[in-house]
Steps between C-alpha positions, in 0.01 A plus 500: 500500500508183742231428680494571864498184700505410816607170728254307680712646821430841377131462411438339857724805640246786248177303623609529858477857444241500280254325739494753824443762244225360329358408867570838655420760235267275278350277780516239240686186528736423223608084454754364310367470152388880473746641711759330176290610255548840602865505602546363116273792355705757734827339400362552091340816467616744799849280491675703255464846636657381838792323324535820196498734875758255627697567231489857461569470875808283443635698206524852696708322766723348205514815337635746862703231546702526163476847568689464762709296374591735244553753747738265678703469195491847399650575905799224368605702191886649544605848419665551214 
């Protein structure tokens, strides 16, 4: 599988997050360095079970939606 990586715009968006977190409910204050560190170790090891959930997520919507589509065909059949 491909890596997970991220843009410099969305590592500056995660460590805005990441920060007031780490401040709030750690009372720690995480800079730049560490706070990248982690956001690549998150992005490699916990990563994958987000994106495999995403799609399991994404292939139950695919799959009622060819259902219904099937359905919709089925409703277009003529009488013999």
């Amino acid at each position: 599988m491909t890596p997970i990586r991220f843009s410099k715009e969305e590592i500056a968006a995660i460590t805005a997050k990441l920060r007031p977190y780490f401040r709030d409910e750690l009372e720690m204050e995480l800079r730049d360095l560490p706070a990248e560190m982690l956001i690549e170790f998150l992005a490699r090891e916990i990563g994958p079970f987000f994106y495999n959930r995403a799609l399991y997520d994404a292939q139950s919507v695919v799959s009622k939606k060819a259902e219904d589509l099937a359905e919709a065909i089925a409703g277009l059949e003529r009488q013999e």
